[in-house]
N, C-alpha and C positions, 0 to 999 in steps of 0.2 A: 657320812663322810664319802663312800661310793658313790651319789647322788650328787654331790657337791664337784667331786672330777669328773665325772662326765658330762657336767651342765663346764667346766674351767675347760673341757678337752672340745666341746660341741661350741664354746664361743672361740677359743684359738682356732678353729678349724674355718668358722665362720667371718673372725678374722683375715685369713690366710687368703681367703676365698675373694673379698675382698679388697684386699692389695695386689692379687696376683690378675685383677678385674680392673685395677688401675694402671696397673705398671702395662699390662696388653691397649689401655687405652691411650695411654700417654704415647706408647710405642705407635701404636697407628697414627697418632697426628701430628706424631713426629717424621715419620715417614711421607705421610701425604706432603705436608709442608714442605720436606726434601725434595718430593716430586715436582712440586708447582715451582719451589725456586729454581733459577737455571744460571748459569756462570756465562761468561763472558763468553767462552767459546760456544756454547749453547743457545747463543742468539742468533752467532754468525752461523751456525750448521743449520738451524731452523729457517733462516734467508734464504740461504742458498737451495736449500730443497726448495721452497716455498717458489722460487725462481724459475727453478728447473721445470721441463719439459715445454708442450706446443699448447701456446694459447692463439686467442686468434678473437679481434674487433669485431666480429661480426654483426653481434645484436644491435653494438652502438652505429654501425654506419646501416643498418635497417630504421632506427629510428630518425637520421638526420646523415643521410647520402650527401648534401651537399657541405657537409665537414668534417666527415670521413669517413674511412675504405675500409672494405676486410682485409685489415692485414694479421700475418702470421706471424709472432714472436716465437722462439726455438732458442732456449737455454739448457748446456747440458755440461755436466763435469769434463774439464781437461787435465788435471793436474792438483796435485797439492804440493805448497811449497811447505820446505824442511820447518816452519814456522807453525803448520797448520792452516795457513790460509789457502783457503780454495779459490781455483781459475775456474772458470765457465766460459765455456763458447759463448757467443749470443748473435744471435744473427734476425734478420726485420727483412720479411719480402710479403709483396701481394699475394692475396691467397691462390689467384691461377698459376703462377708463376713461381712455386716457393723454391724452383734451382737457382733461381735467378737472386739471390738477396741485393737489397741495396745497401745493408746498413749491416756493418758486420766489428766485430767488439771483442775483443776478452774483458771479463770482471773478476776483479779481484774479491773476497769477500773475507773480512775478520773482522774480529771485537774493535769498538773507538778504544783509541790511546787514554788511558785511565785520566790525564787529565783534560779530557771535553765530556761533556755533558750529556752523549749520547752514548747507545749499544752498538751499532754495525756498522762497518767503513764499507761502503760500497763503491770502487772504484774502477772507471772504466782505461781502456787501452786500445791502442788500434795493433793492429798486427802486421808483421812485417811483407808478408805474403797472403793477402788475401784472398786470391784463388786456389792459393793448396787448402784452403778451410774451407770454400764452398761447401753446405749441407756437410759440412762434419758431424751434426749429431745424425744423422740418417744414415753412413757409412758405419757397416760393422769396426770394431776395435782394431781389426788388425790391417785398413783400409784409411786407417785414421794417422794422421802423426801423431807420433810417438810423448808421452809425457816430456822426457828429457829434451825435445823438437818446442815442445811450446814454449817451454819456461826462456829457451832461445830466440822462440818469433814475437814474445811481447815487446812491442815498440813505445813509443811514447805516452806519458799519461795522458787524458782528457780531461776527464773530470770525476770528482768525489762529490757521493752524495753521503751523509751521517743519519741513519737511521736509529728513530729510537721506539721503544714499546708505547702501542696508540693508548689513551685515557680509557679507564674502564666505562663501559657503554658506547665505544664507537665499534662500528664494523669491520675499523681494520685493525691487524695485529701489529705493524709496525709502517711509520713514514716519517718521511726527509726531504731535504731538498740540499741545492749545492749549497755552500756557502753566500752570502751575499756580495752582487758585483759577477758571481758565475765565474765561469775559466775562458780562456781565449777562444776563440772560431772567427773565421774568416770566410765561412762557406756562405756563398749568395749574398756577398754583401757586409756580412754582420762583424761584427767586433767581438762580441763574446756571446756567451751559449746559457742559459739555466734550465735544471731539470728538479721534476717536482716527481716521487717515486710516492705511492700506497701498496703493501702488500695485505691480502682482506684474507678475513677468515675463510671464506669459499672458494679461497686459491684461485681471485683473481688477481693481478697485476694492472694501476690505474698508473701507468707516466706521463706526463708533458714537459717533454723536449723542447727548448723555444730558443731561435735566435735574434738578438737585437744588434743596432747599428751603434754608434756614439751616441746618435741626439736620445738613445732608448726607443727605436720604432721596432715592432716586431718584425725582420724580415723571412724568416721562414720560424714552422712548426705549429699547430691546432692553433685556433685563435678562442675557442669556443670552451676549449678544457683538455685536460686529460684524458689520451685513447684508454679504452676498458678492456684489458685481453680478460677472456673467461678461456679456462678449459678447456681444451678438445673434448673430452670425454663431456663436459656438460653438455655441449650442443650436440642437439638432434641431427640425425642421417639428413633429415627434407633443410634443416638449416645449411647445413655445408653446401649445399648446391642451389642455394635462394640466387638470381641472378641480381648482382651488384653494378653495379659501375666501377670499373678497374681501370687506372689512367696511369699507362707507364711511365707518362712526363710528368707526373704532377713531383712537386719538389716537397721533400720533406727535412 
C-alpha cells in the first residue's frame, strides 16, 4: 500500500512537471508571436525611425556619375500631432554643400485608413518658411522652432505615398508608391509628379521622384531608377571624400 502512494505521488509530481513544462511553452510562443505581431501604429513608428537620420547616394553615383550625384538626405523628428502621427523635417542637398538644401519637406507619418489595403501613410508637405528650417536637424533643439511653430508652418499637401510590409524574401521591409495618375506639379514643365519609396532592411532608403508633362514625357527626376541613400555610418571615412562631380544647376 505505501509502494503503491509513492509510485500515485512520483507519477502526480511527474505529471505536474509536465504541464507546468507546457504551460512555460505555450507561454513563450505566445509571447514571441506577440513580439513579431505589430499594430497599426507599430508600422508608422518603425517608418519613421527607419526614415530618420543622414543617408547619402554616394556608392550609387560612384558606379554611374552620369545619372547621379552624392546627394544628402537628413530626416529628423519635428513634432507629433495629438493623433499620434509623427512630422519629420526632411530636407535633399549635394554632399558639398549640405547648408544649402534644395529640396526641403515636412512628412507626415501614420497607419493607412483601415479601409485601404496598406500599413503607412507617408505624406509630404511644403512649408511655409523655408529658410527658418534650413539644416534644422543639425541645429541643437533650442536653435530649432518650436514643436507648436511647426504644426503652424505645415503648408499645402504634395503627395501621399501608401506603404505596405515587403513579401517575405525580399530585401526590403516596406514599399509604396503614389497612387496612380501621381498629384499635381508644375515644376519644369510637368503636369503631375510620382514617387516610388523602398525602405531596406539595412536602413537604406531607395526613392524615385519623377516628373511628367500631359503627353506622359519624363521632364524632370533619375531616368535610370531609384536614388539609393545608404547610411552615413555605413560609409567609410576615404568614401565621403571620393571626388564626385557636383553640379549646382543640374535640375532635380
Amino acid at each position: 500500500m505505501g509502494r503503491d502512494s509513492a509510485e500515485e505521488g512520483g507519477g502526480s509530481r511527474a505529471g505536474g512537471l509536465v504541464l507546468k513544462a507546457l504551460v512555460l511553452l505555450g507561454g513563450a510562443l505566445l509571447l514571441k508571436k506577440l513580439r513579431k505581431s505589430k499594430t497599426r501604429w507599430d508600422h508608422a513608428r518603425v517608418v519613421a525611425e527607419a526614415l530618420s537620420g543622414e543617408k547619402f547616394s554616394r556608392e550609387q553615383a560612384c558606379r554611374d556619375p552620369d545619372n547621379y550625384f552624392n546627394l544628402r538626405m537628413l530626416n529628423c523628428p519635428a513634432t507629433e500631432l495629438v493623433d499620434g502621427s509623427r512630422i519629420l523635417y526632411f530636407e535633399q542637398a549635394f554632399w558639398r554643400t549640405p547648408e544649402k538644401p534644395f529640396r526641403q519637406r515636412f512628412y507626415m507619418v501614420k497607419p493607412c485608413p483601415k479601409e485601404l489595403r496598406c500599413d503607412v501613410e507617408l505624406s509630404s508637405y511644403a512649408i511655409r518658411d523655408v529658410e527658418e528650417y534650413k539644416n534644422f536637424c543639425d541645429r541643437s533643439k533650442d536653435q530649432r522652432p518650436q514643436p507648436e511653430e511647426v504644426i503652424e508652418d505645415i503648408a499645402e499637401h504634395l503627395t501621399t505615398i501608401h506603404l505596405s510590409r515587403c513579401e517575405r524574401g525580399k530585401r526590403c521591409l516596406y514599399e509604396g508608391s503614389t497612387p496612380p495618375g501621381g498629384f499635381p506639379n508644375t515644376w519644369n514643365g510637368a503636369s503631375y509628379c510620382t514617387t516610388e519609396l523602398s525602405i531596406h532592411k539595412n536602413g537604406e532608403v531607395h526613392t524615385w521622384d519623377r516628373g511628367f508633362d500631359d503627353e506622359g514625357n519624363q521632364v524632370w527626376g533619375a531616368k535610370e531608377g531609384p536614388y539609393e541613400f545608404k547610411p552615413a555610418q555605413a560609409l567609410g571615412y576615404s568614401d565621403m571624400f571620393s571626388p564626385l562631380n557636383f553640379s549646382p544647376a543640374l535640375q532635380l
